[in-house]
N, C-alpha and C positions, 0 to 999 in steps of 0.2 A: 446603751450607746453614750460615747462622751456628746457634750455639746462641740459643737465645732468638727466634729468627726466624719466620716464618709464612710456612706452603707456601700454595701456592697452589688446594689441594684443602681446607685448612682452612677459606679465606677464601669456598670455593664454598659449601663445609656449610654455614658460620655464616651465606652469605647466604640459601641453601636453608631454613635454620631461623626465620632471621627472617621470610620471605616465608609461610613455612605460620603461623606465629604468628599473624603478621601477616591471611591470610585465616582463620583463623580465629576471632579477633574479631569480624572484620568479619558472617563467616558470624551469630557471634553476636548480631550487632547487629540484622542483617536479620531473622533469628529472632524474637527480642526484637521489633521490628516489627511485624511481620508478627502475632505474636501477640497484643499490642496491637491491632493492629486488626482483626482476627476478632473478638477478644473484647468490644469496642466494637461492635462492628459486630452481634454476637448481641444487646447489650442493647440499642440502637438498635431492630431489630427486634422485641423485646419488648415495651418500649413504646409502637413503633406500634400494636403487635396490642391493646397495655393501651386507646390511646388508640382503635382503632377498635369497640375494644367499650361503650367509653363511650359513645362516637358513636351504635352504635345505641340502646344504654339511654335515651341522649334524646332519640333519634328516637321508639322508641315509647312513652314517658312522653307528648311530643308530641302522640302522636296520641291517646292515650287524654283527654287533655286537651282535645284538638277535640272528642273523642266525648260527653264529660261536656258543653262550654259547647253542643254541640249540640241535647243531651236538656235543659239549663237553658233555653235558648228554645223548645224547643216546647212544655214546662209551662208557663214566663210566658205561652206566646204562647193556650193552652189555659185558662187558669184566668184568663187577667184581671188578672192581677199587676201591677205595675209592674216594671222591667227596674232592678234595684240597682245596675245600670254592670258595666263587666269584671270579671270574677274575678281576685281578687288573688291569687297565690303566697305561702307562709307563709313 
């Protein structure tokens, strides 16, 4: 071998070392990913659960509101009133 020279067990290692580096990044990266999107993905589900509870909140606001313009017509319809038109929303 010259002095100053490179075996050929050196040049395996260095490529062995680069190669695990090298998947190791990568692993990182997927990681990284992958945990990014769980973590999207929990608050995604969050706020669908935010948005279906809303949903029902005005569902039964809704309905309580049928029930109110209900019992409003059958007093007009009871006492002889005239009908003021639709109930407005404040």
């Amino acid at each position: 071998m010259i002095d100053g020279g490179v075996t050929g067990t050196q040049i395996v290692v260095e490529a062995w070392t680069v190669l695990v580096a090298a998947a190791a990044l990568i692993a990182g990266m997927i990681g990284t990913g992958l945990g990014i999107t769980f973590h999207l993905s929990g608050r995604i589900d969050h706020q669908s659960d935010r948005i279906d509870h809303q949903s029902d909140r005005i569902d039964r606001i809704a309905e309580e509101v049928a029930l109110v313009r209900e019992r409003v017509a059958r007093l007009e319809g009871n006492s002889g009133t005239p009908d003021p038109g639709p109930l407005q929303l404040a």
